[in-house]
C-alpha positions, 0 to 999 in steps of 0.5 A, a space after each residue: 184339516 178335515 178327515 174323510 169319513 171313510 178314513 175314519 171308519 177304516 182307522 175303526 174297523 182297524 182298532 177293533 179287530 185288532 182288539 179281539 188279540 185280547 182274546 188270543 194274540 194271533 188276533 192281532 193280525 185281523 185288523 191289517 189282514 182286513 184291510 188289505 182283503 178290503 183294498 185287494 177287493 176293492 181293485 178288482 170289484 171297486 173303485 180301486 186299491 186306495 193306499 190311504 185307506 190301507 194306511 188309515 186301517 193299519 195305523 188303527 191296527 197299531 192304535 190296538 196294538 199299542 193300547 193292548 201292550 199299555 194296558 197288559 203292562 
């Protein structure tokens, strides 16, 4: 199974806002926030809204989020 290059960089862009809760945990929330302002940009300027690439940004965001709870804990 080869993987989009596009899911890649929306797992990327995912994980590394989702990273900046490091610096106040309201950040948490960028990562899923941007890909949904992607998705809802995307439909009406775009090719349309794509839920797998809503789905690779937010497992990026949870990817941060789980890596943030390990290694505070």
């Amino acid at each position: 199974m080869v993987i989009q290059q596009d899911k890649i960089e929306h797992w990327a862009f995912g994980f590394v806002l989702s990273l900046f809760a490091i610096i106040d945990p309201l950040f948490i929330f960028f990562g899923l926030t941007f890909g949904v302002g992607k998705e809802i940009y995307d439909h009406f300027y775009g090719r349309g809204w794509n839920m797998n690439d809503l789905v690779a940004t937010s497992i990026g965001a949870f990817t941060a989020m789980v890596f943030l709870v390990v290694a505070i804990t």
